[in-house]
C-alpha positions in Angstrom: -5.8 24.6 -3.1 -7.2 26.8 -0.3 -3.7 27.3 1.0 -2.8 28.8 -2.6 -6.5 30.9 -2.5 -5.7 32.5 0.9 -1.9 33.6 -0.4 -3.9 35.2 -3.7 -6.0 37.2 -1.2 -3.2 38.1 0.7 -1.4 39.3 -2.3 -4.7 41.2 -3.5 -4.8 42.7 0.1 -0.8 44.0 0.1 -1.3 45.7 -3.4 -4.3 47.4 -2.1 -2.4 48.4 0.8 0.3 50.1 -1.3 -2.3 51.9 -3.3 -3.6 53.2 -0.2 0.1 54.5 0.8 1.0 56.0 -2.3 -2.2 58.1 -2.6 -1.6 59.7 1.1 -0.3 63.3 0.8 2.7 63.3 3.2 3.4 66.6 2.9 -0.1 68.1 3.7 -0.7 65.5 6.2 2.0 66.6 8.3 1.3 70.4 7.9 -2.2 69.9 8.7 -1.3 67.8 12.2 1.6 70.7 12.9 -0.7 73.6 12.8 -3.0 71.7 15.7 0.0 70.7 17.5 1.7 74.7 17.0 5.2 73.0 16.4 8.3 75.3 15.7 9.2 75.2 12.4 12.6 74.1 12.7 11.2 71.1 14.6 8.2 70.8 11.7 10.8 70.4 8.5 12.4 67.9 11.0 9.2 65.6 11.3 8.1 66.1 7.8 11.5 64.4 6.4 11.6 61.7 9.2 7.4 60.9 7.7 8.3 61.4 4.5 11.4 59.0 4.3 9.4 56.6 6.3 6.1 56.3 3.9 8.7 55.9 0.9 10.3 53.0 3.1 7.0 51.4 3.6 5.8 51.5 -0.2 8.8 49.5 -1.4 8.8 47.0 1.6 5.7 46.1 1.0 6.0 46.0 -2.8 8.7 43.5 -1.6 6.4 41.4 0.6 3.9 41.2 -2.1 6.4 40.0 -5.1 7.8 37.0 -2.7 4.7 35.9 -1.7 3.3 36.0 -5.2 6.3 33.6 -6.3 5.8 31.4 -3.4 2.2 31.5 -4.9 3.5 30.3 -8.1 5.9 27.8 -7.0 3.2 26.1 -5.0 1.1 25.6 -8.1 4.1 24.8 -9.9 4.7 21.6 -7.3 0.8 20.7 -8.1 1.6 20.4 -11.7 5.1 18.6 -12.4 5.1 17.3 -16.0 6.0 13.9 -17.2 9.0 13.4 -18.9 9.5 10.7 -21.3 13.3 9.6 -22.4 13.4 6.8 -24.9 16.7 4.9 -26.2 16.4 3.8 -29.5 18.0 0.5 -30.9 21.7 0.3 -30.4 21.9 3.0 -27.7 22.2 2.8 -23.9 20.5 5.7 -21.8 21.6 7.1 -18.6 18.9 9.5 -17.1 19.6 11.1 -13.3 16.1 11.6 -11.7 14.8 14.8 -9.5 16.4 12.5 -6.6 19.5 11.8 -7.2 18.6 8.3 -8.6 20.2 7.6 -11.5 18.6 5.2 -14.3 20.7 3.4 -17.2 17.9 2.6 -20.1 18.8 -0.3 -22.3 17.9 0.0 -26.5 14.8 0.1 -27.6 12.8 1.1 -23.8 11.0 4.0 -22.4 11.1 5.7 -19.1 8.2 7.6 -18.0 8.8 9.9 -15.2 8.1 13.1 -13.7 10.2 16.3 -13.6 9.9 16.2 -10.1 9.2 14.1 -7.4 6.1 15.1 -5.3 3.7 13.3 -2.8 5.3 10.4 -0.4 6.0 8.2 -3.5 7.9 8.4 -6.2 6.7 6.6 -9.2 8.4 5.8 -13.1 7.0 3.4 -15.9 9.4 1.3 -17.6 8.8 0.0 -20.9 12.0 -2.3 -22.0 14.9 -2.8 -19.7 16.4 -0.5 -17.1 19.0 -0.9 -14.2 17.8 1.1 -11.0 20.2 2.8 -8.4 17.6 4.3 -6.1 18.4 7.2 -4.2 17.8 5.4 -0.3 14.5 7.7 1.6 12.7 5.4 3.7 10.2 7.9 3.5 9.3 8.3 -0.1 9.2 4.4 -1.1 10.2 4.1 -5.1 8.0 2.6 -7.1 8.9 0.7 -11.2 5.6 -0.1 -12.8 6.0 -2.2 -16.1 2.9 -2.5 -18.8 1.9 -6.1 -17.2 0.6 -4.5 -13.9 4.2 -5.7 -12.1 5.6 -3.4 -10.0 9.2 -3.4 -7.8 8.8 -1.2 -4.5 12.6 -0.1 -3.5 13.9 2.2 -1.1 17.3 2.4 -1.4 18.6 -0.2 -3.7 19.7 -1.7 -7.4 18.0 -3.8 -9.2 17.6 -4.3 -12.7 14.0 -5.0 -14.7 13.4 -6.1 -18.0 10.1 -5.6 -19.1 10.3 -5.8 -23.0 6.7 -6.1 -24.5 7.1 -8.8 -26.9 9.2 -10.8 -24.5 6.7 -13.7 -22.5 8.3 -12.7 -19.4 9.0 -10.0 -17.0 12.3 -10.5 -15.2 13.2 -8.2 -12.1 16.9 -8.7 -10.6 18.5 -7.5 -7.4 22.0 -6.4 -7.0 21.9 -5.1 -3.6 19.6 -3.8 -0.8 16.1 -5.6 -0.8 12.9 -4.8 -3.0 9.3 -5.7 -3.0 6.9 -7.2 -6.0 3.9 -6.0 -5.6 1.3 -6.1 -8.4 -0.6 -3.5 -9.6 -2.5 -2.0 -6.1 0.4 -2.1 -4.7 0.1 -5.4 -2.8 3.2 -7.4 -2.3 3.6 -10.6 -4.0 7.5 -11.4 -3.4 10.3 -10.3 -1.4 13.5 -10.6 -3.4 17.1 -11.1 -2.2 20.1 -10.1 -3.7 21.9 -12.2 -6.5 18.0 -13.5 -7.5 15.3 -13.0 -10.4 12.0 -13.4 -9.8 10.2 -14.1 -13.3 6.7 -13.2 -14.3 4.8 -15.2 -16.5 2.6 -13.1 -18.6 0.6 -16.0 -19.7 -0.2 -17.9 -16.7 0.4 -15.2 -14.4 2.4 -16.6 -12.3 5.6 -15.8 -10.1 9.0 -17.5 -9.8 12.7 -17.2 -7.9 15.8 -18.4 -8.9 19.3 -17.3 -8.3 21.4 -16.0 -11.4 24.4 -14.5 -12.6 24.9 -10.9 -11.9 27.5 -10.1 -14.7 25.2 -11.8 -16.8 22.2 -9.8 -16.4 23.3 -6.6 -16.0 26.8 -6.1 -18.0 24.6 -4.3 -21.0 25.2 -1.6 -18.9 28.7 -1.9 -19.5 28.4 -2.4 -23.0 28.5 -5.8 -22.6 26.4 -9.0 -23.4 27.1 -11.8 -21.3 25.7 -15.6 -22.2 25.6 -18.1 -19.9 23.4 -21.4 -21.0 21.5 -19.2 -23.5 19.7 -20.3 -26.6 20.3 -19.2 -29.7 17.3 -17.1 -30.2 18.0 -15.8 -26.8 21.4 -14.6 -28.7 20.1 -13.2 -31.7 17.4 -11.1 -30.3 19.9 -9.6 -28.3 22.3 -8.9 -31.0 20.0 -7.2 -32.8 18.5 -5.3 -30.3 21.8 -3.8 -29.2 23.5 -3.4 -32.2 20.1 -2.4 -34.2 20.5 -5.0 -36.9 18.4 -7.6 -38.2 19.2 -11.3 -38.0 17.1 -13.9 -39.3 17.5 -17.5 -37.9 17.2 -20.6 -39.8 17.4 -23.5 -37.2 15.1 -26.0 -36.5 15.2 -26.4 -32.9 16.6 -23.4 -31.7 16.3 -24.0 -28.1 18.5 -27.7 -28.4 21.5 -26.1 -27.9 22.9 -23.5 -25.7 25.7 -21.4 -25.3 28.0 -19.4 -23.2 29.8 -16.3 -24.6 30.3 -12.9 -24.1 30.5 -9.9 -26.3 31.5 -6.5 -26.1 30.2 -3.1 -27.4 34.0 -2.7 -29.5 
């Protein structure tokens, strides 16, 4: 903020400057400092243009210097400020949002991504409500940060991963596709390193963490337009179903976790 207050001064300083300049009579000026010096005349009409051309070159120059430094002004309290965006993909849709970055974000139905216009500061920070699937633009330097409504977060720097954070589900599931990423909770400290082809699952209830290796395709071909089941329940199925194709399915089973089932389904 001082940095911005010393380029307003500066700015105030330049204007004044050009006042200054454009209420100096060239013409008298010069006459006035020829008489003194006894000039010829042919030499005085000589000097007067080369002053006067010079004094309307300086008034525009530093007219110039003032209106870039005021937008530098400007663009600095711009980078202070970046909004929030907020994209959300409603039931039966699939999102795909490309962040100030160069990351690019698919957003499965029924989730919100909060994030801002641009990225400032050394991280670079999103809220996920619902499902996405994460390819991070790699910058060791600017770690990325997904933080989901349960206080988990996944720490990337150049990776894809997929997180499903739906609020009514009991779990939050974080997948890695390739690269490595951290779970950390909600200061930031790491709780889990993940390696590709794994899930690590959060337990809202007990609060508790666990690994276990899973199918890719399985977990991430909604991005595709595809729902892939492999040893799912049945009321793993139907939530899915009607979350993707915004529908409503009622079950009527009595033990709807006895069996379990292994399909696949696509968007046609």
């Amino acid at each position: 903020m001082d940095d911005i207050d010393k380029k307003i001064k500066i700015i105030q300083s330049l204007k004044e400057d050009i006042k200054e300049y454009e209420s100096i009579h060239t013409d008298a000026a010069f006459r006035k400092v020829c008489r003194r010096m006894g000039k010829r005349p042919l030499a005085a009409r000589l000097l007067n243009a080369l002053g006067r051309a010079a004094a309307i070159l300086a008034i525009p120059l530093l007219m110039g210097t003032s209106y870039c430094t005021y937008l530098y002004v400007q663009q600095l309290r711009q980078d202070k400020d970046a909004p929030m965006l907020e994209t959300y993909s409603v039931a039966g849709q699939i999102s795909r949002i490309v962040l100030s970055d160069g990351s690019v974000v698919w957003l499965n139905a029924e989730s919100k991504l909060v994030y801002p216009a641009r990225f400032d500061g050394k991280k670079r920070n999103v809220q996920l409500t619902g499902e996405g699937y994460f390819e991070v633009k790699a910058d060791p330097e600017h770690p990325f940060f997904v933080s989901t409504p349960d206080g988990i977060k996944v720490m990337a720097h150049g990776t894809e991963f997929n997180v499903d954070a739906y609020p009514e589900e009991g779990k939050v599931k974080m997948t890695l596709v390739e690269g490595k990423v951290d779970i950390c909770n909600e200061e930031g400290r790491r709780l889990m390193k993940l390696s590709p082809g794994f899930q690590v699952e959060y337990d809202k209830e007990k609060k508790t963490l666990s690994s276990l290796r899973v199918n890719l395709d399985a977990v991430t071909g909604w991005t595709e337009g595809k729902m892939i089941f492999r040893d799912a329940t049945i009321a793993d199925v139907v939530k899915r179903l009607s979350r993707h194709y915004n529908v409503d399915i009622n079950l009527h089973c009595d033990a709807p976790d006895k069996y379990r089932f292994r399909a696949t389904f696509s968007h046609e």
